[in-house]
N, C-alpha and C positions, 0 to 999 in steps of 0.2 A: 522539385525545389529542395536542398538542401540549406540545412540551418548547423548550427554550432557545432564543434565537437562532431559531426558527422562523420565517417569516413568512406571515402569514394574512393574503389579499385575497378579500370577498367581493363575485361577483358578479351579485348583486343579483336582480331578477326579469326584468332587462333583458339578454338576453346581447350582447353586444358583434358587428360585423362579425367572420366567421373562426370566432365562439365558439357553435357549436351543440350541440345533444342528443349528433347522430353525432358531431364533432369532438372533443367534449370527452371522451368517451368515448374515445375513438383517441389522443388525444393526437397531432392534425394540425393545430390550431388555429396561428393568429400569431402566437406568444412576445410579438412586438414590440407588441402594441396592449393597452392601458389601459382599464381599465372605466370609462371617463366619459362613453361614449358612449350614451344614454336612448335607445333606440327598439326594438320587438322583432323579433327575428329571423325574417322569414317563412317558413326553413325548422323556426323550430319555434312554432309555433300556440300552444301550450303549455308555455310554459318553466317549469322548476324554479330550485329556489336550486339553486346549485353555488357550493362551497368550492374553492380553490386553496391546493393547500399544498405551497408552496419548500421541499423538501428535500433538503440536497446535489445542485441545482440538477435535480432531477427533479419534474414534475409529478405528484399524482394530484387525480382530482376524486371527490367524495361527495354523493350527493344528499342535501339534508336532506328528510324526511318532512313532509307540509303536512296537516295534518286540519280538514275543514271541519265544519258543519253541516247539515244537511239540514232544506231550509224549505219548507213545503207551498208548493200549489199556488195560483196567483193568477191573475185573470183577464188581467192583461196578460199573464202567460205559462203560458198554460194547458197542461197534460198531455198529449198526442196521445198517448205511446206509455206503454204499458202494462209493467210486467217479473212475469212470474209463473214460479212452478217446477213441474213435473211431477216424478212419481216411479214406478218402473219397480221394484218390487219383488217379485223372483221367488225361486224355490224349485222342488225337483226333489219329486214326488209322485204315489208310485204308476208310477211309470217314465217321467213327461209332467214336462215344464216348465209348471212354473204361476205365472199371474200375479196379483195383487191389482189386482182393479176397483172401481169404483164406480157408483152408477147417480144421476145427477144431477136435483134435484130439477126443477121447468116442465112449461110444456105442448109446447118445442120443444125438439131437438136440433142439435146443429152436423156436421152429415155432409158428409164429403167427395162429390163430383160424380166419377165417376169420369171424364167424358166432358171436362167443362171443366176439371178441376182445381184448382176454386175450392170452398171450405166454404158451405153454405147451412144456413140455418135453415130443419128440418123438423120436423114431427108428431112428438112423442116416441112411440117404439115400446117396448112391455118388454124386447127382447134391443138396447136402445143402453146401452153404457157406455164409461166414461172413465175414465183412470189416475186416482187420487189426486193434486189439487195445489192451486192458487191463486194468488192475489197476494199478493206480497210488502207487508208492512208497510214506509211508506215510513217511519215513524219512528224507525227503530233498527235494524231487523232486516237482516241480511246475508242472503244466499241459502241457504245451506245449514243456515243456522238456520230458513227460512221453510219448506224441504223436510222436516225435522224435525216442523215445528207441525203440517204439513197434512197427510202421513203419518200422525200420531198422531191428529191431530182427523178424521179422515175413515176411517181404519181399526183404529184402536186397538192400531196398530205403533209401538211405540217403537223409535228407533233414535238413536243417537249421530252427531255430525258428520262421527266417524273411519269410520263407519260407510256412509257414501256415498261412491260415488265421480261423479265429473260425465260423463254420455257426448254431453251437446252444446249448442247454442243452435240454436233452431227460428224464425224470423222471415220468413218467408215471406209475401209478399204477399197474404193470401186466406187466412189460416189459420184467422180469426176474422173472421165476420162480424159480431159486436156495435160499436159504435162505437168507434173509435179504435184502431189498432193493437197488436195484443201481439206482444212477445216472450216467450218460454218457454223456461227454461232447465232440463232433464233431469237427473236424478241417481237412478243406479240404486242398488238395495240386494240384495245375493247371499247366502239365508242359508238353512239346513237347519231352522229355531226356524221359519219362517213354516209350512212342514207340519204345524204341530201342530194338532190340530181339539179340544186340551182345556182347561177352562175353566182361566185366570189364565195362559194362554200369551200372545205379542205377537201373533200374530193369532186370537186366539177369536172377535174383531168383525167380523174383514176376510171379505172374500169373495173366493177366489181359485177360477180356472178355468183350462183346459189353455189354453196358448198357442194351439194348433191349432186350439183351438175356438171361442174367445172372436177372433180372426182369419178367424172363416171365415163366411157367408151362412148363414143369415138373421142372423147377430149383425152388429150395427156399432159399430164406435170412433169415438168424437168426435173433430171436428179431425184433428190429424195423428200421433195417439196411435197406431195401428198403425204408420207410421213409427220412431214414438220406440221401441216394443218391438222392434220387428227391429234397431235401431239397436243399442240395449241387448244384445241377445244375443252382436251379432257382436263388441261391447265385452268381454264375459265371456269368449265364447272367443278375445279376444286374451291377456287377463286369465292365464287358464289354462295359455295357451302359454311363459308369463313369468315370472309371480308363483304363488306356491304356496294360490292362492284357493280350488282342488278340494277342499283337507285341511280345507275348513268343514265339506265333507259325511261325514266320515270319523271313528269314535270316536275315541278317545285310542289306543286299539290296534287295526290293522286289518290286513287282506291286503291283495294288490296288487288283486286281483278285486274287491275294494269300491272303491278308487280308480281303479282302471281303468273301475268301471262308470258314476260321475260323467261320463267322458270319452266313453265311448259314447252316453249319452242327449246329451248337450249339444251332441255334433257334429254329428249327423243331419239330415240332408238336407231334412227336414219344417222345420227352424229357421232353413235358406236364405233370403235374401232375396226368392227370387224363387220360393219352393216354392207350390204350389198347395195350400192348407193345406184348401181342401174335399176334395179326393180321400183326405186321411189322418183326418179329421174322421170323413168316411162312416164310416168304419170300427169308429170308437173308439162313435161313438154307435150304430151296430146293435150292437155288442155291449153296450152298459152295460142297451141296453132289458132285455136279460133276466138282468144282474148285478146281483144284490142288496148291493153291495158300499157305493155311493152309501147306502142307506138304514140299513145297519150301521153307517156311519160317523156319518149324523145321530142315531141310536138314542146311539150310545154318546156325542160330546158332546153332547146330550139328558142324558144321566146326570151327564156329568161336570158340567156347568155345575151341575144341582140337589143331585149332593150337594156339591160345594162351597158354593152357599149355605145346602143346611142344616150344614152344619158350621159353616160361620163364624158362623150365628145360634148355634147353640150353644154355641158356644168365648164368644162376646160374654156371653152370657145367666148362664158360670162365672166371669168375672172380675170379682174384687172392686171396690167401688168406689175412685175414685184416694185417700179417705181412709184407705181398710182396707187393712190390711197382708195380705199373701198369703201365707196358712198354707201347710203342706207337703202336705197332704192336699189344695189346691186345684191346687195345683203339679203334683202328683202325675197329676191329671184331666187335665190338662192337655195334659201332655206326653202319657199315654196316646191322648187323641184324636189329638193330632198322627199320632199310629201310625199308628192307624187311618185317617185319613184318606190317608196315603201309603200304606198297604195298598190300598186301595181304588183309586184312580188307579194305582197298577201294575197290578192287576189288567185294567183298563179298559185302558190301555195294552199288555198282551199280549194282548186282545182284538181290539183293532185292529191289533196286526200281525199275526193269525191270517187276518182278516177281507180283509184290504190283500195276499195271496197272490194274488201277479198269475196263476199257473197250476194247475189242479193236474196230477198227474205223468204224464205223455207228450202232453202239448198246452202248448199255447203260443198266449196270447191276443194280442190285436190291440195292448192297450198293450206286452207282453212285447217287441213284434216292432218298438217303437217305438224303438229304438237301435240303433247297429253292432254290427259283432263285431270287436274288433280279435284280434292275432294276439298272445297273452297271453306268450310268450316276448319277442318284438321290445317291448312294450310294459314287460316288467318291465327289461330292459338299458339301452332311455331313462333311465326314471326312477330305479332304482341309480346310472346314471353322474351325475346331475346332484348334485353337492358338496352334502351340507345338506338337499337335499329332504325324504327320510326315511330312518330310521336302520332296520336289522334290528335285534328283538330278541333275542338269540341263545339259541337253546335251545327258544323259543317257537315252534308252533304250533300251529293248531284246522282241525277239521274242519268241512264243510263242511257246509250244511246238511240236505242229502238223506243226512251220515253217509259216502256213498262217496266212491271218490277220495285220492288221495295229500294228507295233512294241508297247509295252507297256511304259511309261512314269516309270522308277523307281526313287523307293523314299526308304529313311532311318526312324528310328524312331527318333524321337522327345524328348522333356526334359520336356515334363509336367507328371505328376505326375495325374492330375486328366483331366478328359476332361469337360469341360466349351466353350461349352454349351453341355450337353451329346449328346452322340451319341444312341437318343431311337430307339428300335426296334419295332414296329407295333407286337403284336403277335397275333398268327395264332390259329384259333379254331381248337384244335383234329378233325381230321377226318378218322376214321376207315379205316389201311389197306385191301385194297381187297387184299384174298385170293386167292394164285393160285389154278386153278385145280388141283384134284388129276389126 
């Protein structure tokens, strides 16, 4: 805003000798020269408008804001480069990090060349998949609205803007074999809601599988999608160290041993960059061949999925029409099923965490053994000391679930936004799963 006596020189799209982006900024420029000089400046390719404004003989400068349009494509300046989004949407399940894939429709796939390092189009195989993503709409759409679209349209994940966070740009020469070059721009999504395997959850549709697995021979990722997910993790656990992103996975009231155990699976050796994710794969899959744990889980959303649509046909089938007025006695019905039908999904829901028992008692399964052990005093002193993280509730605690054992201290999440002083983790050198015996 200018007031009295002020004086406003604008300099135009042309900046003047002296008068550049860096300069102007600095306030290093030449006092003494006059904007009547037309020509652009070639240390700035790109010039903005910039205001000048004499005030009690000091300068500041202000960019003004320029908004274009966006005009398709024409043949004297056709398209070469392409801008599309990937999304990286994981979740902790069953004691594995798990990813949402897809499996993309054709008769070819885009696999990396481990030898050359270039992507070829080959033979689609049934264990090839690819992150959820696409091309961006060049009409309107921004990026993190287009990671949004193709998220939901490809796995029936809704998520919010706030909701992503960006872990890179992938533009690599050989990423895509198809014509014309793409860029691919990643945004991961970190949330405890994609574990749910029951109908009307955000992923009822999606298909997620263990990082270790869907990473490891005979499966293959298109493109450079195994890239983006190790990129993604090592995102999260910066994320962790920092920001209070853990207390996603944690109730409204928890122990330290539930947030501590977040930190255990996530930092594990297997999620290395450079981990041999066969050697820890072997393992998970000779044991699932004889856990019936997989088939409980598809049994039960099996269930939930059908009686959700018979309830909704029936709920549909009691409501009046939009001219009839709704007596109390239909009201009544109503709200009754509602009951029942949240009776029912809990039920189903204590089923599956009976069923999701990674051990039972004096063994210890192959997923069990698939995170650290941190040293649960040094780890509760961290996170007490950091301001804000989380609060004790005083007076409260619960036992544990085997019943023994000194009851747990619970505590709520806290109002800070970042953690100061971070909460670092020590990381752990890869070391090769041993393979079970055949």
């Amino acid at each position: 805003m200018l007031y009295g006596k002020e004086t406003l020189y604008l300099y135009g799209f042309f900046a003047p000798p002296g008068l550049n982006s860096q300069n102007a900024l600095s306030g290093d420029h030449n006092q003494g020269i006059k904007p009547n000089i037309k020509f652009p400046d070639l240390n700035n390719p790109f010039p903005t408008l910039y205001v000048e404004l004499h005030i009690n003989h000091k300068r500041a400068f202000m960019e003004v804001p320029m908004t274009f349009s966006t005009q398709p494509p024409s043949p004297d300046f056709p398209a070469h480069f392409h801008v599309a989004v990937d999304i990286v949407a994981l979740t902790i399940k069953r004691n594995l990090l798990q990813v949402a894939v897809v499996q993309r429709k054709g008769p070819q796939s885009c696999i990396l060349d481990k030898k050359s390092g270039v992507v070829r189009e080959v033979r689609r195989e049934p264990f090839d998949y690819a992150l959820p993503g696409g091309h961006v709409e060049w009409q309107g759409e921004n990026l993190v609205q287009a990671a949004c679209r193709e998220l939901f349209e490809e796995t029936a994940i809704r998520v919010s803007p706030a909701d992503l966070i960006q872990v890179g740009a992938y533009g690599d020469i050989g990423r895509d074999p198809r014509p014309g070059r793409t860029i691919s721009v990643a945004y991961l999504a970190f949330s405890p809601e994609f574990a749910s395997p029951f109908a009307g959850s955000d992923a009822a549709n999606a298909k997620f599988i263990d990082v270790i697995e869907v990473l490891a021979e005979p499966n293959r990722m298109e493109f450079d999608h195994g890239q983006i997910i190790r990129d993604a993790i090592s995102r999260v656990r910066e994320l962790m160290e920092r920001t209070p992103i853990a207390l996603k996975f944690c109730e409204e009231e928890f122990t330290l041993g539930d947030l501590r155990h977040v930190y255990e699976v996530m930092f594990h050796p297997a999620y290395n960059p450079d981990a041999d994710t066969l050697r820890f794969a072997d393992r998970i899959r000779r044991e699932e061949v004889n856990s019936d744990s997989i088939i409980a889980e598809q049994q039960i959303q099996f269930l939930s999925k059908a009686f959700t649509e018979s309830s909704r046909n029936e709920l549909m089938m009691s409501m009046p029409m939009n001219d009839m007025p709704m007596n109390y006695s239909i009201s009544r019905k109503i709200t009754r099923d509602q009951d029942v039908f949240s009776k029912v999904q809990n039920l189903l829901r204590e089923e599956y965490r009976r069923n999701s028992q990674l051990s039972s008692a004096g063994q210890k399964s192959a997923r069990e053994k698939m995170k650290l052990s941190f040293d649960a005093a040094n780890f509760a002193r961290k996170a007490e000391f950091i301001d804000g993280f989380i609060e004790k509730i005083p007076g409260k605690t619960r036992h544990s679930i085997s019943g023994s054992g000194k009851p747990a201290q619970i505590y709520r999440k806290g109002k800070a936004e970042k953690l100061d002083p971070p909460l670092i983790i020590p990381r752990r050198a890869t070391k090769p799963a041993k393979r079970t015996a055949k």
